[in-house]
N, C-alpha and C positions, 0 to 999 in steps of 0.2 A: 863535288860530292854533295855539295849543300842545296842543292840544286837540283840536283839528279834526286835526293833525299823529299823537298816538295814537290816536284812533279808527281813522285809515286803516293804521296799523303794524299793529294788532292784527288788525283786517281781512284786511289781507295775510297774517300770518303763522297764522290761520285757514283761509285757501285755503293756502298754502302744500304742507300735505302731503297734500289732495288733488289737484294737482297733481304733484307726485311722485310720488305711489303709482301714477300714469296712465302715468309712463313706464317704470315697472318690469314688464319682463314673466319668466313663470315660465321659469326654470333647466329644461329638461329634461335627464337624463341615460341612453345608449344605450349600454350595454355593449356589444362589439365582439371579437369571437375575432379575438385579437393571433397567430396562425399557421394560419392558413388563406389562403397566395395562389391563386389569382391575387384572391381574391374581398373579403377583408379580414387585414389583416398591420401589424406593426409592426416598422418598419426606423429605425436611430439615430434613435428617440424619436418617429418622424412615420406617420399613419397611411397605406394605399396601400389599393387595391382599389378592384377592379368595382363590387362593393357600396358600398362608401366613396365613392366619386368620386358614387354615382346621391343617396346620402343626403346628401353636404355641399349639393348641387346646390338640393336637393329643400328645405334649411333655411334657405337662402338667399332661399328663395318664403316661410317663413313666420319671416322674422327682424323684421318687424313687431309681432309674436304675441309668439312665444318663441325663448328664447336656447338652442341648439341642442348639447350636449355629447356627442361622441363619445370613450367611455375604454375603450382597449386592457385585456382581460382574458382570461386562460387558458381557453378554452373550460369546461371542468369547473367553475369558479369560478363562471364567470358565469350557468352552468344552477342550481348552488346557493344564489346571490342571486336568483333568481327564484323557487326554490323555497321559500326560506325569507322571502320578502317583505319583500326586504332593495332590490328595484332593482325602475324602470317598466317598461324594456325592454330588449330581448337582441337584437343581431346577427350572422350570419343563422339562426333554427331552418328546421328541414322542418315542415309541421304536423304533432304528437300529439298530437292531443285525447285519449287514451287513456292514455297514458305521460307525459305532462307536462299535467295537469288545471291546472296553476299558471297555465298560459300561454294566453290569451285575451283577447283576440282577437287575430289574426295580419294583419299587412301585406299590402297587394296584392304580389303577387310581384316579387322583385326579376331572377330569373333563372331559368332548371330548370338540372337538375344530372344528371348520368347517374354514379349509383353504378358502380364497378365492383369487379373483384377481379383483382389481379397475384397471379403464382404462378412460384415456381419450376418448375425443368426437373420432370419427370412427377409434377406436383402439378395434379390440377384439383378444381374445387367443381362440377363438372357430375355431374347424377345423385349427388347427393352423397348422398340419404336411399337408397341402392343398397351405398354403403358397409359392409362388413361391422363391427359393433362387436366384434369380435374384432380387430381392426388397431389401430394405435395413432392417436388420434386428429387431426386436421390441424391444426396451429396456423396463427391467424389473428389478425394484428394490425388493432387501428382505432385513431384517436385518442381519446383518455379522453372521453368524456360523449358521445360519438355515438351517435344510434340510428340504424344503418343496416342493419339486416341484414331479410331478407327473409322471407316464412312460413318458407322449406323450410331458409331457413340457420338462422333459429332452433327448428326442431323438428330441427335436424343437432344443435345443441348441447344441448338436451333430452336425444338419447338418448346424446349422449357421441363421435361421430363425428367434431364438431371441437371444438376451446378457443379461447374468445376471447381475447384478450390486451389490456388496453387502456395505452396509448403517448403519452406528452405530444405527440407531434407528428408531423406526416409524414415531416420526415427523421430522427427516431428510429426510425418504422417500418422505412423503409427502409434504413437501417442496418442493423438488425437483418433484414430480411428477405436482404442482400446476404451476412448472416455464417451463412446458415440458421440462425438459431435463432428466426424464422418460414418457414412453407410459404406461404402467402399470406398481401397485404393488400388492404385493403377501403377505399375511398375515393371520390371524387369523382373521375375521370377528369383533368381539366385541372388541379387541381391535385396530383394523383399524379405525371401530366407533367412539372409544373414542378419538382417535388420532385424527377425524377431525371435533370433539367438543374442544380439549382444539388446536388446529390451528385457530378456528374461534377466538376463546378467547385474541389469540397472534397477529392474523394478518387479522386486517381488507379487506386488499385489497385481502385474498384469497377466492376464493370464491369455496366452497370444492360440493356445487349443480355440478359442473361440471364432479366431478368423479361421473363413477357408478359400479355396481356389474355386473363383466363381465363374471363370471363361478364360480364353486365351484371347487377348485381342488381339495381336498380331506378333509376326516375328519379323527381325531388322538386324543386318549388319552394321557393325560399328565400324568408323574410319576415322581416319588424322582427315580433319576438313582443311583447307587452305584457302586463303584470301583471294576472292575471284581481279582484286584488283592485278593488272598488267604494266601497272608505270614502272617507273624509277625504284621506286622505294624497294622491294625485293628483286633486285636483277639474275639474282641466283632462282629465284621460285620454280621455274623448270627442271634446271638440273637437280635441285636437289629433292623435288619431289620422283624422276625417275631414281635418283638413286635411292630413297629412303623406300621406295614402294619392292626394288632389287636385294635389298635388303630383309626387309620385313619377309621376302618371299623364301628368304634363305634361312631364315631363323624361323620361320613355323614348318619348316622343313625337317631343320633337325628337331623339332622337338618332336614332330613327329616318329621319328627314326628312334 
């Protein structure tokens, strides 16, 4: 019996840890630009957004699979951990297959976004390559690691017409654009908005009626970007970009509905 008793313990503790390792599933982790509302934002310690709300939604359909980590980072950070094949994925890029070769494949779209440009009083970016380089050139804030600017804005800044400025945030932008030591900023429409609702909220003496909507520069979908690398280090990155794209497809569904 005593016998018969160890064979079956040894037994067991032979399957044991493959039985474990069956309900362990992979850690992903999705970097997250912690100040960009309405779209994704970190407020006392807790994540919020458009984007955010579509993607916890969307991990929830595949928490079966894998364990789904959303971690708030500085926009500029988190383009650098992608570049340096430090992170899987990044939320939200625009696609640049050109300017950011790191980043491959890109998400079914979470949202579009209509760039625009706010300008103080007789400041505009229209006909801007008309501009004489002989004038001083237009200062133009964006937030740090954006690419948003458009053929004609960045052949404006080729020949010296305008200066970029790049800015940890929208309401540093705006700050600064309320103090003119920008002429225009360049952003995402709704949350430039919101930016100069929670600026009224901070700062009585700004008075944000002064900015207005001086162009559109472009419009761009957002995506969950992932890591174009193929080794070892993510061997799930396939699977679980079909499933999180199966996903996402099914919860902008219903909220359509």
């Amino acid at each position: 019996m005593l016998f018969l008793l160890v064979v079956m313990l040894l037994a067991y503790g032979a399957l044991w840890p493959l039985d474990a390792g069956a309900d362990i599933k992979p850690r992903v982790t999705i970097l997250v630009d912690d100040s960009y509302p309405p779209y994704s934002y970190e407020s006392n310690g807790y994540l919020y957004g458009i984007y955010i709300e579509q993607v916890r939604l969307a991990a929830r359909r595949l928490s079966n699979h894998y364990q789904v980590i959303l971690e708030p980072i500085p926009w500029k950070r988190g383009v650098a951990a992608m570049e340096n094949g430090e992170a899987f994925a990044l939320l939200p890029p625009y696609i640049h297959k050109d300017k950011r070769p790191y980043i491959w494949p890109y998400s079914v779209p979470l949202g579009e976004e209509a760039v625009v440009a706010f300008c103080n009083p007789g400041v505009t970016l229209n006909n801007i390559l008309n501009r004489s380089t002989q004038k001083a050139p237009i200062n133009i804030g964006i937030n740090a690691g954006f690419l948003i600017l458009d053929k004609e804005l960045a052949l404006a800044r080729e020949k010296g017409v305008i200066k970029i400025w790049e800015n940890k945030d929208t309401l540093t932008n705006i700050k600064k654009l309320s103090k003119f030591r920008l002429d225009c900023y360049v952003n995402d429409r709704l949350s430039t908005l919101m930016g100069f609702e929670s600026v009224k909220k901070e700062r009585d003496d700004i008075n944000v009626r002064q900015f207005r909507e001086d162009r559109v520069v472009l419009s761009r979908t957002a995506h969950i970007g992932y890591t174009k690398d193929n080794g070892d280090k993510y061997p799930f990155k396939y699977d679980f970009i079909k499933k999180m794209d199966k996903a996402l497809l099914h919860v902008q569904k219903q909220m359509r509905e």
